[in-house]
N, C-alpha and C positions, 0 to 999 in steps of 0.2 A: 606439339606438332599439330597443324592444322590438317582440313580434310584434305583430303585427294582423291585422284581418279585411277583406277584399276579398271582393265579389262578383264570380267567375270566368266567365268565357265560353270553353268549351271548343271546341276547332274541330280538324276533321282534318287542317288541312293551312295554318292558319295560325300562322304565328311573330313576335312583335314585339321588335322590340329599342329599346334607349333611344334619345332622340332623333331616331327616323325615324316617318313619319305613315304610316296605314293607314287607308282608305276599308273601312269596314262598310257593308251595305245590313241592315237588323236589322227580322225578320217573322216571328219564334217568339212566340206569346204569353207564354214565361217570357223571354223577353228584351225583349220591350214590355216588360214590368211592369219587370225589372230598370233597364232605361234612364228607367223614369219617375220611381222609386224615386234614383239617382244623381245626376240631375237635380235633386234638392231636397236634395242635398249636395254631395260636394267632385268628384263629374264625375268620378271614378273608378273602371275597371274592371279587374280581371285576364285579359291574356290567357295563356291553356292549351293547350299541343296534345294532342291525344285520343291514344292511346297504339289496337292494332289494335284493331277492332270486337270482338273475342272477348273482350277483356281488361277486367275489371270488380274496383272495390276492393271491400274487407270489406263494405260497405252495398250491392253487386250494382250502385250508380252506373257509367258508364262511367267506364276508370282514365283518370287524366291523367300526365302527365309533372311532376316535383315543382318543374322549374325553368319560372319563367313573368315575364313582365315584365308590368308597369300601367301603364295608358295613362289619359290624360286628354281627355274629350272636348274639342276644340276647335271645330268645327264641327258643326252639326245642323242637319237639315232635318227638318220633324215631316209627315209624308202626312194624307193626309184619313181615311185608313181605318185609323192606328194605328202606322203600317209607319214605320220612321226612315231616313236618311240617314244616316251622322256620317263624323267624321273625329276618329281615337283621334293621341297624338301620345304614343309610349312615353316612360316617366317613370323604370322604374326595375324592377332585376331581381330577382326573390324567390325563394325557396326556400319547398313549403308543408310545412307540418308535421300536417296534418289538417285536415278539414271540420268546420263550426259542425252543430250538429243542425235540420231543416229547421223553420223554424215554419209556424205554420198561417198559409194565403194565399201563403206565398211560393215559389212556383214555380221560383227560378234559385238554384244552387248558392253557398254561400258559405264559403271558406276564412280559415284559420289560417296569419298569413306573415309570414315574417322579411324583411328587404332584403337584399340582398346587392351590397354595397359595390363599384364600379366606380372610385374615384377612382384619376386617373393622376397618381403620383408625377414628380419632375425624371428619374429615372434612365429609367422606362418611358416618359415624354414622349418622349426621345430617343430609345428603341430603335423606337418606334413610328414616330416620322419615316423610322427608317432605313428600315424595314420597309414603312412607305409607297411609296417609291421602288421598291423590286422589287417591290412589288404589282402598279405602273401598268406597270411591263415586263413582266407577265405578262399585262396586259390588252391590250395593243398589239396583238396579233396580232386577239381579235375585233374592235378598231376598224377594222384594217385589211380583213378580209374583210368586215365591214359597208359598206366607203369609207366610212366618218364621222370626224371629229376626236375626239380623244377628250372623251367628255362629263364627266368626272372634273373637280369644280369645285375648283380650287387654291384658293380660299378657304376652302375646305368642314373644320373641323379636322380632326384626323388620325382623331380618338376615331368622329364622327362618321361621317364616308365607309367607313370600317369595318364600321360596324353597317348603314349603310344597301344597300352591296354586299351584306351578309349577309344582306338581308332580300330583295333588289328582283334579284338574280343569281338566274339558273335551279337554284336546289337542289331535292333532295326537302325534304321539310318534313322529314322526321329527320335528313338533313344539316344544317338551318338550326337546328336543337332540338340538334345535336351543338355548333356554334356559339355560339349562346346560354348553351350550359353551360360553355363557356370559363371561363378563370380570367383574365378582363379584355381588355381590346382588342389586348395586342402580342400574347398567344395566341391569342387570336381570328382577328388579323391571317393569322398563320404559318398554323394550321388553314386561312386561306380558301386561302392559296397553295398547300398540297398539294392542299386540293381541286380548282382549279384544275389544277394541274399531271397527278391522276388524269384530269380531264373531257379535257383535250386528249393525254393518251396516247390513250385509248379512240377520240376523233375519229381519230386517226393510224391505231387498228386498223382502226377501220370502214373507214377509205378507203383499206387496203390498203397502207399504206408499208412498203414491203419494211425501210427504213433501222432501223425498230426493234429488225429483230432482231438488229440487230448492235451 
């Protein structure tokens, strides 16, 4: 597949990964129009995370991060005053290569983007199951300080539960954008477990466990 163009929706603190759903509430006028404009084609939007407020590409646009996934609307609610509901259901992850130049009337950004290919081979199927396993042993511990079972759906595939921890677990959104740029789900995987295993160091220092230092 060659590149293509998507209409991007920049956000500072949100990240989409494949296969997991994300609720927008959408009431920028360049994102009315973009969503009304989608809507009379294939329902597809790029999402972006905005890179710091300071930081702006060659055209003085705010910078974005070059790695981004697209989502497909699956639900919408249209308001009376303009304003939308949806629910995006990530599609696929891209790399941008450059912005299309603005036309006249159209208010929301549109990029130039490749896919970038997530298929899981037989060998990575496997390492990924393994890797699953010590996942849910690193999670035990918040299920238990919550008292809840673990809510981890064993149907749910490997690829999957994955992406959607990476989206729906407490990261900074440049943690979850460090994730996303992963090189496929067993890496993905390992990266969520360090991260994890930093987050519950730091718990230990805050609450003063002498045992760490030893």
């Amino acid at each position: 597949m060659g590149d293509d163009t998507i209409p991007i929706f920049p956000l500072p603190s949100v990240v989409l990964f494949p296969n997991v759903f994300l609720p927008l509430h959408i009431f920028e006028t360049r994102y009315r129009q973009m969503i009304n404009d989608v809507l009379d084609g294939d329902r597809m939007i790029g999402m972006t995370l905005l890179k710091s407020a300071e930081e702006v590409d060659a055209s003085g646009r705010p910078a974005v991060y070059d790695v981004g996934c697209s989502g497909v609307i699956t639900h919408l609610e249209r308001l009376a005053d303009g304003r939308f509901n949806l629910v995006l259901r990530g599609v696929e992850k891209f790399r941008i290569h450059g912005e299309t130049e603005p036309v006249n009337g159209r208010l929301y950004r549109t990029a130039i983007i490749s896919p970038l290919d997530e298929t899981v081979n037989d060998a990575a199927r496997l390492a990924l199951a393994s890797e699953r396993r010590q996942l849910e042993l690193r999670l035990a511990p918040l299920f238990e300080r919550a008292r809840a079972d673990s809510f981890l759906p064993q149907a749910m595939p490997d690829t999957d539960l994955v992406n959607a921890l990476a989206q729906y677990l407490e990261f900074d959104p440049v943690e979850r954008q460090a994730l996303l740029e992963r090189d496929g789900p067993v890496a993905r995987c390992r990266a969520l477990m360090e991260l994890l295993d930093v987050k519950a160091l730091l718990d230990q220092m805050s609450a003063g466990d002498p045992g760490i230092l030893h």
